[in-house]
C-alpha positions in Angstrom: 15.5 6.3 26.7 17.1 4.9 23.8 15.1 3.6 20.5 16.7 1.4 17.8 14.9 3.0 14.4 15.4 3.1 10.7 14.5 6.4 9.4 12.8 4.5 6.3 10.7 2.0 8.3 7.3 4.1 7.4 8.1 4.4 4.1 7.9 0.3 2.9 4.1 0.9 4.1 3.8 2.3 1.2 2.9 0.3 -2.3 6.0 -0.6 -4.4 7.4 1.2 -6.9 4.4 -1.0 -9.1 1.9 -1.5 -6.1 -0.8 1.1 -7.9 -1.2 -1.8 -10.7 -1.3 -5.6 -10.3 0.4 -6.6 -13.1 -2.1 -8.8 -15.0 -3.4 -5.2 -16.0 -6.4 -6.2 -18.4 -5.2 -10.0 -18.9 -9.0 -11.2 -17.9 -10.3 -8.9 -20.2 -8.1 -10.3 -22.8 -9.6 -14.1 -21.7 -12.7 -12.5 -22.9 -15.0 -12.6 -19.8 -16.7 -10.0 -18.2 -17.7 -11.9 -15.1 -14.1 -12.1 -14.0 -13.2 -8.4 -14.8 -13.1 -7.6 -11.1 -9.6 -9.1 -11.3 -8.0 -5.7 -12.9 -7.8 -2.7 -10.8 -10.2 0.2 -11.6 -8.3 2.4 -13.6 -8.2 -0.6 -16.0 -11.5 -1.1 -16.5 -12.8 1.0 -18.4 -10.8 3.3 -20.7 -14.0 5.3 -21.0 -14.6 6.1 -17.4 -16.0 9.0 -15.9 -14.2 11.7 -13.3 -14.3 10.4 -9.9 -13.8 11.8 -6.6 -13.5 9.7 -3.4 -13.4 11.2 0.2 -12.4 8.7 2.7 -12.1 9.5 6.7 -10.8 6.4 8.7 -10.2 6.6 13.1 -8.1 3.7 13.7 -6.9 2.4 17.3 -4.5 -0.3 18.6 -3.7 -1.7 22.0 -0.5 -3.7 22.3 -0.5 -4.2 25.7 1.9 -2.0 26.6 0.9 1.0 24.5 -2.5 2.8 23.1 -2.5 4.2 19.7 -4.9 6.2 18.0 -4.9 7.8 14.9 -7.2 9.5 12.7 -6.9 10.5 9.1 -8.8 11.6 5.5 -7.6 10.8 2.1 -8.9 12.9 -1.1 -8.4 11.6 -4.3 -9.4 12.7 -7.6 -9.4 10.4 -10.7 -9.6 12.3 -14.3 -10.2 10.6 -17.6 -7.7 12.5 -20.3 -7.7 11.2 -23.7 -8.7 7.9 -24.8 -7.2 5.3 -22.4 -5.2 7.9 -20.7 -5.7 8.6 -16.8 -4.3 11.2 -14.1 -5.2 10.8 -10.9 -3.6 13.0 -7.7 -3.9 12.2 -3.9 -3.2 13.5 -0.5 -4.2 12.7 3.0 -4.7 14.5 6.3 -3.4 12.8 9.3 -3.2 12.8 13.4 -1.4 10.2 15.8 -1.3 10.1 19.1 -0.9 7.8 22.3 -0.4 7.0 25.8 2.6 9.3 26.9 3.1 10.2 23.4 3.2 13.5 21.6 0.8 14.4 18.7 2.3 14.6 15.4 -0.4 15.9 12.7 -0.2 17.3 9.3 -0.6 16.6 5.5 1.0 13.6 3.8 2.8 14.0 0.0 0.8 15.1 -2.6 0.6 11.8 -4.9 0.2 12.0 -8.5 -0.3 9.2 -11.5 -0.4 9.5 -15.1 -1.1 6.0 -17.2 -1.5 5.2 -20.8 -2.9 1.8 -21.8 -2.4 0.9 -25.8 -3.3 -2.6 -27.0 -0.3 -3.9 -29.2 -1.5 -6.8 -31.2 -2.9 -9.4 -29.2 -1.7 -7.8 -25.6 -2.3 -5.1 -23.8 0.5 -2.5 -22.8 0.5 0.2 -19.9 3.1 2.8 -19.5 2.6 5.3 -16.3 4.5 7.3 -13.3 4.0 8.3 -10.5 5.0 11.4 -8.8 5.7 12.3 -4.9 5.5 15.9 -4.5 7.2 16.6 -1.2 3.6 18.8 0.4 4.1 16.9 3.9 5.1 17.8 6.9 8.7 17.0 7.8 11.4 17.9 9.9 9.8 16.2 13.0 11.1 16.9 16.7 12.4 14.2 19.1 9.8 13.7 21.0 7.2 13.6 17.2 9.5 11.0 16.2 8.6 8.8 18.8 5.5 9.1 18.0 5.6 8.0 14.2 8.1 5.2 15.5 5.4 3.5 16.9 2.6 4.2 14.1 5.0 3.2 11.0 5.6 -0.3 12.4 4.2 -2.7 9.5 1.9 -4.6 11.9 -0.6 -2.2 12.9 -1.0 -0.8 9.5 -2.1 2.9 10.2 -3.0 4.8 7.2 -1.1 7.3 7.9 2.2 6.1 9.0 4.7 9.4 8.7 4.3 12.5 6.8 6.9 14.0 4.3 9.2 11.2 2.5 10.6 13.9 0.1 9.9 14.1 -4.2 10.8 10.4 -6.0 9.6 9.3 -9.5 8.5 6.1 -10.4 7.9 5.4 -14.1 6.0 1.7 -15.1 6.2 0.0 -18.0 3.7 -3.7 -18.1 2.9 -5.9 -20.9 0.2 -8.6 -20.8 -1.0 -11.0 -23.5 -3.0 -14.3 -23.9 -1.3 -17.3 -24.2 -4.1 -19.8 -24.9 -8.0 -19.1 -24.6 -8.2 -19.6 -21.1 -4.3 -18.2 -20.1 -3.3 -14.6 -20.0 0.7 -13.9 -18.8 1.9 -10.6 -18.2 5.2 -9.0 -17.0 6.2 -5.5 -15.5 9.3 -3.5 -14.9 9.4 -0.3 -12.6 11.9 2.0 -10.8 11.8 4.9 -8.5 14.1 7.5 -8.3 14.1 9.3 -4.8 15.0 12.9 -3.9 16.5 13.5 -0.3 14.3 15.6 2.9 14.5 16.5 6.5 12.8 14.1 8.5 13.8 15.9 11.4 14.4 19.0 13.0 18.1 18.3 14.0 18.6 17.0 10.5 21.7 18.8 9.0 22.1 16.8 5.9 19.3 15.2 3.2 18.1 11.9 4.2 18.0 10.4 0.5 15.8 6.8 0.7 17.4 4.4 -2.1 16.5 3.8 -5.5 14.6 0.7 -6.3 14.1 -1.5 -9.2 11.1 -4.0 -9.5 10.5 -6.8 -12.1 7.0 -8.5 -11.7 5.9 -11.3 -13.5 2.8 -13.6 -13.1 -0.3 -14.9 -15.3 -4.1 -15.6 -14.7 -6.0 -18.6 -15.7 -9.8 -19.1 -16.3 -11.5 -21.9 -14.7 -14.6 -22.1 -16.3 -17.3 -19.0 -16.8 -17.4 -17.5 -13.3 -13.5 -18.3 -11.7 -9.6 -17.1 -12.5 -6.9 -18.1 -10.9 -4.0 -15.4 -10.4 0.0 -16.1 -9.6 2.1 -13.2 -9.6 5.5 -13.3 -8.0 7.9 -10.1 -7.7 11.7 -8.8 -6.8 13.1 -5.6 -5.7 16.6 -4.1 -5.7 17.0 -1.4 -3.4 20.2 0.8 -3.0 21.2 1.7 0.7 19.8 4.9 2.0 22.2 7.7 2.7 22.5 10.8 4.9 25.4 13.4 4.1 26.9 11.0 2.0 27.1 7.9 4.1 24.8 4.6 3.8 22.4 4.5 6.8 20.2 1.8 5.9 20.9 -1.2 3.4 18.2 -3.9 3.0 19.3 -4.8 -0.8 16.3 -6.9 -1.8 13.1 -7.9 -1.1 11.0 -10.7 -2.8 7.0 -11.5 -2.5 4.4 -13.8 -4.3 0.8 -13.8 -4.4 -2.1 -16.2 -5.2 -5.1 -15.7 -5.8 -8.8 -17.5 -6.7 -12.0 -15.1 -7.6 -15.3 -16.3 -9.0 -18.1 -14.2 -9.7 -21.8 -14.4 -10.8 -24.4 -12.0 -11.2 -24.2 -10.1 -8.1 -21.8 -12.0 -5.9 -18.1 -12.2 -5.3 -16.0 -14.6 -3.5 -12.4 -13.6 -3.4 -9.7 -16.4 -1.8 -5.6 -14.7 -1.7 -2.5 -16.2 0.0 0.2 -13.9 -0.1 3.8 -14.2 1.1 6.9 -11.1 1.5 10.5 -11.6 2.5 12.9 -9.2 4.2 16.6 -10.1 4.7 18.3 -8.6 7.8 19.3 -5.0 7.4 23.0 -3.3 8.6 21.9 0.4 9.1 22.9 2.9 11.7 20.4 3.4 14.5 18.8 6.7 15.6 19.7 7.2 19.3 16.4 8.9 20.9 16.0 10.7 24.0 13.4 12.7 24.7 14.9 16.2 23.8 18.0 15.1 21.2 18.3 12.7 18.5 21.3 11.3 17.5 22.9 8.2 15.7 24.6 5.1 16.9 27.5 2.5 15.3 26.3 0.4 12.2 24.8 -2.9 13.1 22.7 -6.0 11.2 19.2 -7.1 12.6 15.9 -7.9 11.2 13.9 -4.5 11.2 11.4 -5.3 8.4 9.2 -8.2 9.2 8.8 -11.0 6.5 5.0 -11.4 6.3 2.6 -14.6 5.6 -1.2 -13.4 4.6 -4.2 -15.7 3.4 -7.6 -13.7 3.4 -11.0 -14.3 2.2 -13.4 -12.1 1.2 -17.4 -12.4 -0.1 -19.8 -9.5 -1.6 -23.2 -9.6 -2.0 -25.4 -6.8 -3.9 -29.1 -6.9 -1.8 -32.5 -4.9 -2.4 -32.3 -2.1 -4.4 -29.3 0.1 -3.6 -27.6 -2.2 -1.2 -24.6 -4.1 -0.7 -22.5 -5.8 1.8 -19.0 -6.7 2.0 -17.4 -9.3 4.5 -13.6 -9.9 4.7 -11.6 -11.9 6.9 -7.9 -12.4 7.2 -4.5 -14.0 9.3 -1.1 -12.1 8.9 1.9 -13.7 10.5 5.0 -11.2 11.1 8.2 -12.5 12.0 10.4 -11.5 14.8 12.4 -8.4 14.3 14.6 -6.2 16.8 11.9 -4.1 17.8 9.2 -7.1 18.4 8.5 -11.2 19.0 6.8 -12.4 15.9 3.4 -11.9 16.2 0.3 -13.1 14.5 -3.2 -11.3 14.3 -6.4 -11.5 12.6 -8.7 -9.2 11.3 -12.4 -9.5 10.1 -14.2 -6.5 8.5 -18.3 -6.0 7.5 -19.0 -3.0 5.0 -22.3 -2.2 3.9 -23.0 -0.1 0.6 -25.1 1.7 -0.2 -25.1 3.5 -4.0 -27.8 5.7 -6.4 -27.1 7.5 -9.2 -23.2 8.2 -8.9 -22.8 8.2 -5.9 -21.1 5.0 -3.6 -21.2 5.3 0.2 -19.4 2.6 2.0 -19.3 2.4 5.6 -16.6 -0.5 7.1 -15.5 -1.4 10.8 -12.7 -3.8 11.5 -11.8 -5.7 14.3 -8.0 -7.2 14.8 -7.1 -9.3 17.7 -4.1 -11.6 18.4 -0.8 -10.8 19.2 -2.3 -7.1 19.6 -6.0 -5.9 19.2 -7.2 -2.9 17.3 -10.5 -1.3 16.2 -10.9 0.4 12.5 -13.9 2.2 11.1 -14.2 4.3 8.1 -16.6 5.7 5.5 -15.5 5.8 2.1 -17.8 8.2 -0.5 -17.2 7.9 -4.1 -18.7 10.0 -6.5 -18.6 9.8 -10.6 -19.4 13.0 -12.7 
């Protein structure tokens, strides 16, 4: 059997070189209202938050038809409080895939770490951070492993736990927001990552080195009355070919997305509206040839690998009696066509109840996605401040 596959696929599931922070870092808190705060992540939040430790198991399956995939993985993550306004926080996850005629491929992802500073200059806020890939995950796969995390790493399905090791990289972030009027905050962000090579497989007699990338972000938020913000950020990427002994194997060159998005929030509800759109050029890259026992390389060639993607979602929270909470989200991703599939279309809808005391969050979630494929998530997510 022979399998057209880009080495790197799994590794643009992962965020972008600035995906750990939307880039309107703070700008709602520099409109002045609380009720909107949601719209910054959590590390920017509060600069005088406590430890936190978060343990997440997820089993995840998908049926496309032809194939069954399941996979089941755990995430531990650890979020530290430094000095004022300064925050580390380290990651790793444990994963297992497997599937119909497939062979098992299990192990521990990179060890992630974070380090971010946030100063306010003048009117504006200003973050500087990086992140850190220590290379703690299983690589140098065989033939018939690769198959496996062929099938998991493709963009649609959306496995936690797409491949293993991706090798050390380095990603320093630099963003700056500020307000432009009472009601308009505007921000921009620039980030790079610098990538060391590893063997992805066993056969592997040269480093596979994954390109560098550059990423400018810009985008603002706007307040619409006491309980609403509207968001627009838009990005673009460069990213160098990947190589292998010296010699490109994969060149995409750019990538380009923009997202918009409407939250309002009162007392103890939340109603969150985002549209998102991501676009992929076509790709020249050198295929791996698979069999079942050897793994070898084929002629350079240009076709669509990555998928450009279309997303609108919606999502609602509600705090109940006492301790509880629930959390319903519904979405419809659109995928185009690329040389591995027909475009395809799903959507998904997810219900997770909460339930919190003291400092302690337990959320438990299931997710349903049918369409062009169907799949079943569920997960339980414990969070715990001290």
């Amino acid at each position: 059997m022979t399998v057209l596959f880009r080495l790197r696929t799994a590794m643009i599931n992962c965020p972008s070189v600035c995906g750990w922070m939307v880039l309107l870092v703070g700008c709602v808190g520099l409109l002045g209202s609380s009720t909107v705060q949601a719209q910054a992540p959590a590390l920017e939040r509060d600069s005088e938050r406590m430890a936190e430790l978060v343990v997440a198991p997820v089993y995840q399956h998908v049926d496309d038809g032809t194939t069954q995939l399941d996979a089941w993985s755990s995430r531990i993550q650890l979020t530290v409080p430094l000095l004022a306004r300064t925050v580390v926080q380290s990651s790793i996850q444990y994963g297992l895939s497997t599937g119909e005629a497939l062979s098992t491929v299990q192990g521990f992802t990179d060890l992630q770490l974070r380090v971010q500073h946030t100063a306010l200059v003048r009117q504006g806020r200003l973050v500087v951070g990086v992140d850190a890939n220590v290379p703690t995950g299983t690589e140098a796969l065989t033939a018939r492993e690769l198959r496996t995390t062929i099938q998991t790493s493709q963009r649609p399905y959306g496995f936690q736990v797409p491949t293993f090791g991706q090798g050390w990289s380095v990603a320093p972030v630099v963003t700056w927001a500020v307000p432009a009027t009472q009601n308009l905050a505007l921000g921009v962000g620039l980030s790079g990552r610098y990538q060391g090579g590893y063997r992805p497989l066993a056969s592997s007699t040269a480093d596979y080195v994954p390109g560098h990338e550059v990423e400018l972000r810009l985008g603002g938020d706007y307040r619409i009355g006491a309980d609403a913000t509207v968001a627009l950020d838009g990005t673009a990427t460069y990213i160098a070919p990947d190589t292998e002994g010296g010699q490109t194997r994969f060149e995409a060159k750019y990538t380009t997305s923009v997202r918009v998005q409407y939250l309002w929030q009162r007392r103890s509800q939340a109603i969150r509206l985002q549209a998102r759109y991501e676009s992929w050029p076509e790709s020249r890259y050198r295929p791996v040839l698979l069999t079942e026992e050897n793994v070898g390389t084929g002629a350079p060639v240009t076709q669509q690998v990555l998928p450009s993607i279309w997303q609108s979602a919606a999502g609602y929270t509600q705090s109940l009696v006492g301790p509880l909470g629930l959390g319903l989200r519904g979405g419809v991703s659109h995928y185009t066509a690329t040389n591995r599939f027909d475009a395809q279309t799903v959507g998904r809808l997810q219900v997770a109840p909460r339930l919190q005391w003291d400092d302690t969050t337990l959320t438990v979630y299931t997710a349903y996605t049918g369409g062009s494929f169907t799949g079943f998530e569920a997960g339980l997510r414990t969070a715990i401040q001290f």
